[in-house]
C-alpha positions as CSV (number, residue, x, y, z in Angstrom):
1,X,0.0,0.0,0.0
2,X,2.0,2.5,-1.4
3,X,-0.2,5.0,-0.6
4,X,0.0,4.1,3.2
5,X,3.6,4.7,3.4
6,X,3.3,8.2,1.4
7,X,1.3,9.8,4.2
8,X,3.0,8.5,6.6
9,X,6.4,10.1,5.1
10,X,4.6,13.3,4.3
11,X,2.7,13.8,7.4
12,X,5.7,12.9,9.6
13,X,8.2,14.8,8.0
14,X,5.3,17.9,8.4
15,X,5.0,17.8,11.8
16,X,8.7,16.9,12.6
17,X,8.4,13.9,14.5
18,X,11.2,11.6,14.9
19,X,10.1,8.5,14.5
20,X,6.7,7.2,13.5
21,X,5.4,3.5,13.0
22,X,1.9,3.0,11.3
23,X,-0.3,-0.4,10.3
24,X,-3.4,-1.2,8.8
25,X,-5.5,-4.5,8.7
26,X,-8.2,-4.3,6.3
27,X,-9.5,-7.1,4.2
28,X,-7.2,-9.3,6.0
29,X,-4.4,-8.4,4.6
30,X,-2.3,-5.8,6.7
31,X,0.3,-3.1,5.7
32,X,3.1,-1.5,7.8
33,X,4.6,1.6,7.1
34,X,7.8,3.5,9.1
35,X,9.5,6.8,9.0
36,X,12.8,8.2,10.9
37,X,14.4,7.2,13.8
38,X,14.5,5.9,17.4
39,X,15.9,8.8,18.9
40,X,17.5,11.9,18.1
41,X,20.5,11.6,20.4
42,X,21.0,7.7,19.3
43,X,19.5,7.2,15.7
44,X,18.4,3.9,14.4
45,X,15.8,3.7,11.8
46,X,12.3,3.0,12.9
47,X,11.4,-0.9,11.4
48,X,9.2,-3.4,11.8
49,X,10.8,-5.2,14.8
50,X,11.0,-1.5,16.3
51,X,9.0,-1.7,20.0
52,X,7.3,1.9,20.5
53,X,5.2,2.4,24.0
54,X,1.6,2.0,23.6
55,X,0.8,3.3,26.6
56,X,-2.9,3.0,27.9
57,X,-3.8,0.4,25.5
58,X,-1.9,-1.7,28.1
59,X,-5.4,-1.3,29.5
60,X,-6.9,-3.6,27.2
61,X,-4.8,-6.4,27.9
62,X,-5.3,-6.0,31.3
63,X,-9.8,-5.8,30.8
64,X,-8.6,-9.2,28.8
65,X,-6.8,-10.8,31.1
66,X,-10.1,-10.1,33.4
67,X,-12.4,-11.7,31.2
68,X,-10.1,-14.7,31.0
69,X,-10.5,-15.3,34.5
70,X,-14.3,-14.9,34.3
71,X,-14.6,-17.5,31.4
72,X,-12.8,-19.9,34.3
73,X,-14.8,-19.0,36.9
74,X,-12.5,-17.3,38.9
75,X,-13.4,-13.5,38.5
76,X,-16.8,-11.7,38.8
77,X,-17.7,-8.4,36.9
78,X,-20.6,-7.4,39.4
79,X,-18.5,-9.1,42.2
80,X,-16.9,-6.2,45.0
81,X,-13.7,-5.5,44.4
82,X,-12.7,-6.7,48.1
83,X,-14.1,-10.3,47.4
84,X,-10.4,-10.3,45.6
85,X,-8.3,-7.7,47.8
86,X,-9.7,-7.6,51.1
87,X,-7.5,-4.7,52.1
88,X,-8.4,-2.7,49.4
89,X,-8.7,1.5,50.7
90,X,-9.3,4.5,48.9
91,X,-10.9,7.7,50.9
92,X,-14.1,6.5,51.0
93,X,-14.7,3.6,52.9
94,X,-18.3,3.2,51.4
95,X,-16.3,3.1,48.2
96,X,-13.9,0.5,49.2
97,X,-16.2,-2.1,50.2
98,X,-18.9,-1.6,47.4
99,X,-17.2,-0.9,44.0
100,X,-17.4,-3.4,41.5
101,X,-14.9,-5.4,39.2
102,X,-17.0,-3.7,36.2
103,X,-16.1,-0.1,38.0
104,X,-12.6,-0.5,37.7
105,X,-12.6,-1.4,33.9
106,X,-15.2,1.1,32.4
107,X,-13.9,4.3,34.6
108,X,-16.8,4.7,36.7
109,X,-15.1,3.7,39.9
110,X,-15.4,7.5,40.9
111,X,-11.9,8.5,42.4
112,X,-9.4,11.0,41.4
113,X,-7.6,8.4,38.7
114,X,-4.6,10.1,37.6
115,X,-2.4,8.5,40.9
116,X,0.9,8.0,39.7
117,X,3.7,6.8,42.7
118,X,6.9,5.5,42.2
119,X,7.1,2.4,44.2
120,X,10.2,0.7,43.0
121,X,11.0,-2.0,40.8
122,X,10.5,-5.7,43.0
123,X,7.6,-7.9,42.5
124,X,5.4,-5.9,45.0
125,X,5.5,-2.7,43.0
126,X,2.3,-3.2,42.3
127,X,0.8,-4.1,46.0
128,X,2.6,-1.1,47.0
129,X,1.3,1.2,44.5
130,X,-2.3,0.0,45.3
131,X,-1.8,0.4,49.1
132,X,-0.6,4.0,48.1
133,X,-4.1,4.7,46.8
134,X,-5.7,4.8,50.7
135,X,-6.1,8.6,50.3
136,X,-7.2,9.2,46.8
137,X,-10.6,11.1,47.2
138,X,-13.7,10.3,45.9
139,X,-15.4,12.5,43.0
140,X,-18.0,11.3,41.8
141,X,-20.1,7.8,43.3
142,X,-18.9,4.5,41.9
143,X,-20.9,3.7,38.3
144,X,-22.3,7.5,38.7
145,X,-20.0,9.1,36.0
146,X,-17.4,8.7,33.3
147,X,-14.0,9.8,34.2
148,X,-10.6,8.4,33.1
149,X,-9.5,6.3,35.3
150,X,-5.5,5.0,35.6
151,X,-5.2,3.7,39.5
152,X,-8.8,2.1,38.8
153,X,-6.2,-0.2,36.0
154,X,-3.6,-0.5,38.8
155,X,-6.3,-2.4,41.2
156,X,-7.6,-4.0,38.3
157,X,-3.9,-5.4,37.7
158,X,-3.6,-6.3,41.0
159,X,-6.5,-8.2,41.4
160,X,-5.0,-10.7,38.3
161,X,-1.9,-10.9,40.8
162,X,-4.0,-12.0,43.6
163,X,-6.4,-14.4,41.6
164,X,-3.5,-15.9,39.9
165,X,-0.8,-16.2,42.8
166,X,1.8,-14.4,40.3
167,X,3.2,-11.1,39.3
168,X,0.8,-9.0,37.3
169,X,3.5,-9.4,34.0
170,X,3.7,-12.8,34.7
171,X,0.2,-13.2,34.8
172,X,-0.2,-11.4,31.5
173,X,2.3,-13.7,29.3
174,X,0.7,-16.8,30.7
175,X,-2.6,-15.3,30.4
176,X,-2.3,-13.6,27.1
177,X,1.0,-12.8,25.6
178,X,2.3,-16.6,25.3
179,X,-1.2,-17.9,23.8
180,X,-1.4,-15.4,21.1
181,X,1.7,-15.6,20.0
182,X,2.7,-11.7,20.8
183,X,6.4,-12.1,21.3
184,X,7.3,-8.6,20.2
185,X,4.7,-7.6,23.4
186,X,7.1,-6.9,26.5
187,X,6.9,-5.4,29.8
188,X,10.6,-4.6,31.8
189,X,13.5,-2.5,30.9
190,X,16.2,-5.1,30.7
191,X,14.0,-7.0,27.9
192,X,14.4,-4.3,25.8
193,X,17.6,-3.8,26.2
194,X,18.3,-6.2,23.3
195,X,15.9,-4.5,20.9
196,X,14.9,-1.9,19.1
197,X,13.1,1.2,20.9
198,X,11.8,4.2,20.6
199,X,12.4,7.0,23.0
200,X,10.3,10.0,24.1
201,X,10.7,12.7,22.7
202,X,8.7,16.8,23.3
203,X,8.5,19.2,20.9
204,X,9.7,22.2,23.1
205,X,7.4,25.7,22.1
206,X,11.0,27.1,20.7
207,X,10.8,24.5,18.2
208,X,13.6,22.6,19.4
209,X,13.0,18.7,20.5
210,X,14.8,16.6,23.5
211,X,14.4,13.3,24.7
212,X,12.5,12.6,27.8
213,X,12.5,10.2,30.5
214,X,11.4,6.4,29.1
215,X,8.4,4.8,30.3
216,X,6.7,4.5,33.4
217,X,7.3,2.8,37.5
218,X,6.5,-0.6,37.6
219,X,3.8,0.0,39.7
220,X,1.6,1.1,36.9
221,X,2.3,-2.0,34.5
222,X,-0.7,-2.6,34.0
223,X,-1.8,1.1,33.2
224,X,0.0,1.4,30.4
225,X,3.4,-0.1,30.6
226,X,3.9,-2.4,27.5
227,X,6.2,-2.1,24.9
228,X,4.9,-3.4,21.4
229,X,5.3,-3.6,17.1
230,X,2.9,-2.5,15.1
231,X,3.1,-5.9,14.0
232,X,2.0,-7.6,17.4
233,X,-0.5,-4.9,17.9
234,X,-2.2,-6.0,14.7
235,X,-2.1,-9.2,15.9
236,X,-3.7,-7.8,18.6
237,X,-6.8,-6.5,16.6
238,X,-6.9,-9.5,14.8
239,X,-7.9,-11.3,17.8
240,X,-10.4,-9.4,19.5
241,X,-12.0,-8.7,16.0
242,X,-11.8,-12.5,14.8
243,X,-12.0,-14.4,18.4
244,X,-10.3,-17.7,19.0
245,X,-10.3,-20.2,21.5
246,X,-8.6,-18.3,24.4
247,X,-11.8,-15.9,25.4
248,X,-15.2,-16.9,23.6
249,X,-16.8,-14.8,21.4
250,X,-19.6,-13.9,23.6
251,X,-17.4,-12.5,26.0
252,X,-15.0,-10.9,23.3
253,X,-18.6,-9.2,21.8
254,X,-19.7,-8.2,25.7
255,X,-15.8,-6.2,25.7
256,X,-17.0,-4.2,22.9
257,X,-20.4,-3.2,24.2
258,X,-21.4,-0.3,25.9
259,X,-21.3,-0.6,29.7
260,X,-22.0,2.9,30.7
261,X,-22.3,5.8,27.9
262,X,-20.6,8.5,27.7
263,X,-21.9,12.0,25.8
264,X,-19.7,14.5,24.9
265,X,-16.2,12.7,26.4
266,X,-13.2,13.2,24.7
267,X,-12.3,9.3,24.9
268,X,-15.6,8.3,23.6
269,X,-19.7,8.3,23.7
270,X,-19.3,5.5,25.2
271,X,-16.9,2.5,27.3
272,X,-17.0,-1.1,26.9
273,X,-15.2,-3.2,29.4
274,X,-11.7,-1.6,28.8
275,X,-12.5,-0.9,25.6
276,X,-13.2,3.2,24.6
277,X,-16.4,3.3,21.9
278,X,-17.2,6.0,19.2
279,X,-18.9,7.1,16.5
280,X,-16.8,8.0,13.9
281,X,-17.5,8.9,10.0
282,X,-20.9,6.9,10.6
283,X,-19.3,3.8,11.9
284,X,-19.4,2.3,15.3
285,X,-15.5,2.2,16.7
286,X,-13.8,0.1,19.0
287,X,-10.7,1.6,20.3
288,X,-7.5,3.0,22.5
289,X,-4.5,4.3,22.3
290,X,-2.2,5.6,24.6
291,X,0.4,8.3,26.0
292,X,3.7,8.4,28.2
293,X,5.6,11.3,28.7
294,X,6.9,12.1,25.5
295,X,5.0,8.8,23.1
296,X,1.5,9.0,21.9
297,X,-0.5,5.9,20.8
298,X,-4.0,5.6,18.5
299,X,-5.0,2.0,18.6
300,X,-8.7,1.8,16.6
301,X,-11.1,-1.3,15.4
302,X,-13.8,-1.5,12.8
303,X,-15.2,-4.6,13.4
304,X,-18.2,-4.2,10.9
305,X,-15.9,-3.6,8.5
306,X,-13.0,-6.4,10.1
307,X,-10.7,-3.0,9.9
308,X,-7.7,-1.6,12.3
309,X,-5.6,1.1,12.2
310,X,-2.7,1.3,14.6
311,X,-0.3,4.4,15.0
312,X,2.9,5.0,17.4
313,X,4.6,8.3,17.6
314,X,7.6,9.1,19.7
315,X,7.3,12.9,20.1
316,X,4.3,15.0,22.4
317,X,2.3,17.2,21.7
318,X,2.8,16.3,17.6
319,X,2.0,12.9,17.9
320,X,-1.6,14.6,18.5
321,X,-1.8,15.8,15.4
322,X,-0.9,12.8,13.5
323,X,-2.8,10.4,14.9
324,X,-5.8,12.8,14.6
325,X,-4.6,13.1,10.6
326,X,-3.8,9.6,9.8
327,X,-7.2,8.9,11.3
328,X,-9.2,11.2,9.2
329,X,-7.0,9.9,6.1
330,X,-7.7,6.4,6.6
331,X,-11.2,6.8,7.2
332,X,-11.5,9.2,4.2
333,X,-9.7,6.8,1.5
334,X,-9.7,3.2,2.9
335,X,-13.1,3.4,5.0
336,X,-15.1,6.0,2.6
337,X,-16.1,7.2,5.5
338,X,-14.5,10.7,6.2
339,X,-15.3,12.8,9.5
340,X,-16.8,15.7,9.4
341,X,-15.6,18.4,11.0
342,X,-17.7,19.9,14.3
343,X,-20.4,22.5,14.5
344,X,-19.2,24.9,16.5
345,X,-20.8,28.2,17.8
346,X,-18.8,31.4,19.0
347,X,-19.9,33.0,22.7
348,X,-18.4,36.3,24.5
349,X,-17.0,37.0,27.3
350,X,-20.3,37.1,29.0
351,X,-21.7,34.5,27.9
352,X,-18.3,32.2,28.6
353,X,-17.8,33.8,32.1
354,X,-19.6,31.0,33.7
355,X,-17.2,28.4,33.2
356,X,-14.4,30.6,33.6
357,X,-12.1,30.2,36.7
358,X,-10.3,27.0,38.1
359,X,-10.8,23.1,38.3
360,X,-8.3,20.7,39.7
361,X,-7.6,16.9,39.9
362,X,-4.8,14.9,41.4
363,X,-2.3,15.3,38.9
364,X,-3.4,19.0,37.4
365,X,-4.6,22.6,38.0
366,X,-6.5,23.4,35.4
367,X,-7.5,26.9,34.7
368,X,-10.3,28.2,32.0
369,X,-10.5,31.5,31.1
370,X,-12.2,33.3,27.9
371,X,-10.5,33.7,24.7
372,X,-13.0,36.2,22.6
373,X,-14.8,33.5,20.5
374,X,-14.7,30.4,22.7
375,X,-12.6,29.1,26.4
376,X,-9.0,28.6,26.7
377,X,-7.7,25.6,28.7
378,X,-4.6,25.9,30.3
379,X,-3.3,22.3,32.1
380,X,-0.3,22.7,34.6
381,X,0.7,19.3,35.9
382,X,1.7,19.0,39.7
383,X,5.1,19.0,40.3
384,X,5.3,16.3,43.0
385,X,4.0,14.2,39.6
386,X,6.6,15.4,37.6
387,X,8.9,14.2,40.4
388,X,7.0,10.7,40.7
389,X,7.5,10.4,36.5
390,X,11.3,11.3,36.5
391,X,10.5,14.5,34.9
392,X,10.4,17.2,36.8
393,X,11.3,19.9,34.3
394,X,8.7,18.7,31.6
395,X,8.2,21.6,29.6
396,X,4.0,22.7,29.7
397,X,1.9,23.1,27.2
398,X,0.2,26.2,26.3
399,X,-3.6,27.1,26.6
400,X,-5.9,24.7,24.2
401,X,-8.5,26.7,22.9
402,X,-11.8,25.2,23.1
403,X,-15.1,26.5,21.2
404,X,-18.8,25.3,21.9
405,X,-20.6,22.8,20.1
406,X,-23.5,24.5,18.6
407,X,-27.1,23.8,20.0
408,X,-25.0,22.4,23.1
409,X,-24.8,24.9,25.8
410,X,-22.1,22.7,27.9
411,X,-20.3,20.8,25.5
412,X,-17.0,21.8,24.3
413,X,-14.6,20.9,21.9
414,X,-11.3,21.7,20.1
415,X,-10.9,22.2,17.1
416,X,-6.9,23.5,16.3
417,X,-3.6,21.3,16.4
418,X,-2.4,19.1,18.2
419,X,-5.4,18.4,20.1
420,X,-8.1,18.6,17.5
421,X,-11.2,16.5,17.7
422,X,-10.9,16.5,21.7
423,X,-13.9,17.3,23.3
424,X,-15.1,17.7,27.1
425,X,-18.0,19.1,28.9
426,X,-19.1,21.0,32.0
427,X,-20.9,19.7,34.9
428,X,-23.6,21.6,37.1
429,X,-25.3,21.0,40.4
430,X,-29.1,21.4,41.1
431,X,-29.1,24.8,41.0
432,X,-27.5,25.1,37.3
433,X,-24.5,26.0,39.0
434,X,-21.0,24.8,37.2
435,X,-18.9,22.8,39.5
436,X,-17.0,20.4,36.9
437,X,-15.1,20.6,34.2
438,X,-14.5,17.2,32.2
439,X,-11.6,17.5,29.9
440,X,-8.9,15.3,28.1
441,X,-11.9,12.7,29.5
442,X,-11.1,13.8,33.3
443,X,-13.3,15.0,35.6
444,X,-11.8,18.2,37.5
445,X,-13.8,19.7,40.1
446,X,-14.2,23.4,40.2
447,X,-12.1,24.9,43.4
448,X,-11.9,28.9,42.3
């Protein structure tokens, strides 16, 4: 598909990205195309054995894994969490005791979810970082609302370790990994030392680029910690859209399904179990993707139409912008489906003044003020986080302007580079009052 590999070239070299890995399965026949390099400081050409991040489509593995141990009996979706982890905390004791399985793997468990902690690299990483969530405060009630969800995927990973009596990667190869056949699919540092890997990379606002830190603690493994080809991640698609003996079909078509929806999020209208749903072009899609520091991930299924497209970056914030663009291409010439763009309606500065003022979560201050025709967002990220992540001198991003959907007084969405196509709305109480702001598919409650 020599068309594949021409916008791949073009848009990479556009948008100055480093190194770029792309795949498409449609009509059962796949096609891989690369571009560039590894890293800037340490150059090797991105191939097909190249291993990029994917990020939080680690989270699908992990919903998999799950519904493994369902099919044997072992796991129950409806069951309380503690009927697995007995010790399990957060804040909110009425939380700990009552959330559900289900909770954890279609974000609706209801706690601040962007926890990140650095709790080493031994075998109880992941017990530790779970303990560490005893504090995390509740903001919405569990299966209540949508809200992106990351230490809801660290219990969720730990409950594999404590059904199975092994470490969560362990757990995964057995699990998954080994059966399908994914050996390009790998989890710790020193396995990759061997290979082929791309490194993060920003895009720094003087238009210079640096590498960044690579990869996340151990303690969020099952987050978004694998390291993966195009290739395997195809493979990937192939099973969840095909099915095989490992996880019946019934319970591969239940992943897909809608478990809660979800209007007006940026990650979708809707979540499956682990798995992100949209509309998009017309057609009903099945989806991830992912982000680490400086690596950005689109992972997204077709199964009407027995399609997947698959697309690693290694440089933020660009690696928006061209999974948004090899998105629309793909959907435009291989699905004859092309997205349209949003209706969008322009407001004042009275009008806008409502939602104006600050939201926070526990990784972010988030501040919205007016920009003449719409809201900008402006996301500063915690330093204690920064610290956590190995970065503490990550360079920020500037506001993202955001305009109104039109005919949709709260919904919001952006439509410029590198974050075009996200979307978000604001929350009120009973008395109309604002008090929320769900953005990047995180609910921040308003605090000024």
């Amino acid at each position: 598909m020599a068309a594949l590999q021409d916008v791949v070239t073009s848009l990479a070299a556009e948008l100055e990205i480093p190194g770029v890995a792309v795949a498409v399965l449609q009509d059962g026949r796949e096609e891989h195309a690369f571009h560039g390099v590894t890293s800037i400081e340490n150059p090797l050409p991105v191939d097909e054995r190249t291993l990029f991040l994917c990020g939080s489509t680690t989270k699908t593995f992990t919903g998999t894994a799950i519904m493994r141990l369902v099919e044997r009996g072992l796991v129950e979706l409806d069951a309380p969490v503690r009927r697995y982890l007995p010790e399990f905390r957060v804040a909110d004791e009425d939380v700990a005791s009552s959330v559900t399985v289900l909770q954890l793997l279609n974000h609706t468990s209801g706690w601040d979810g962007d926890f990140f902690r650095n709790t080493g690299d031994g075998d109880d990483a992941l017990a530790r970082y779970v303990d560490a969530m005893a504090g995390l405060q509740q903001l919405t009630r569990p299966g209540e609302a949508v809200s992106y969800n990351n230490a809801a995927f660290g219990v969720a990973g730990r409950l594999v370790e404590q059904v199975t009596g092994t470490a969560y990667e362990a757990a995964l190869r057995e699990l998954i990994l080994e059966p399908l056949g994914l050996r390009d699919t790998l989890f710790f540092s020193r396995e990759l030392l061997a290979r082929r890997v791309a490194i993060d990379h920003q895009r720094l606002q003087d238009g210079s680029t640096k590498v960044l830190p690579f990869g996340f603690p151990r303690g969020t493994n099952p987050v978004g910690g694998l390291a993966t080809t195009t290739r395997d991640q195809i493979g990937w698609a192939r099973f969840h859209l095909d099915g095989r003996s490992l996880v019946s079909p019934e319970l591969l078509r239940r992943m897909r399904e809608p478990t809660v929806e979800a209007p007006g999020w940026a990650q979708g209208d809707a979540v499956g179990i682990s798995w992100l749903l949209s509309g998009a072009g017309g057609l009903h899609v099945v989806g991830h993707g992912g982000a680490t520091l400086g690596q950005l991930s689109l992972f997204k299924m077709v199964p009407e139409r027995r399609f997947a497209l698959v697309s690693c970056t290694n440089c933020s914030p660009a690696g928006s912008a061209f999974n948004e663009r090899i998105m629309a291409w793909a959907w435009e010439s291989l699905l004859d489906a092309p997205i349209p763009e949003p209706e969008t309606a322009a407001r004042n500065a009275d009008e806008v003044a409502p939602y104006c003022g600050r939201y926070e979560t526990v990784a972010n201050v988030i501040d919205v003020s007016g920009d003449g025709e719409g809201i900008s967002v402006l996301v500063t990220d915690r330093p204690e986080v920064l610290e956590e992540l190995g970065a503490p001198d990550l360079e920020q991003e500037p506001p993202v302007p955001f305009r109104f959907r039109a005919d949709q007084a709260d919904r919001i969405v952006c439509t410029t580079p590198p974050h075009r196509g996200s979307s978000g709305f604001f929350v009120r109480n009973g008395d109309g009052r604002v008090t929320a702001l769900n953005a990047f598919g995180r609910h921040a409650v308003r605090t000024g």
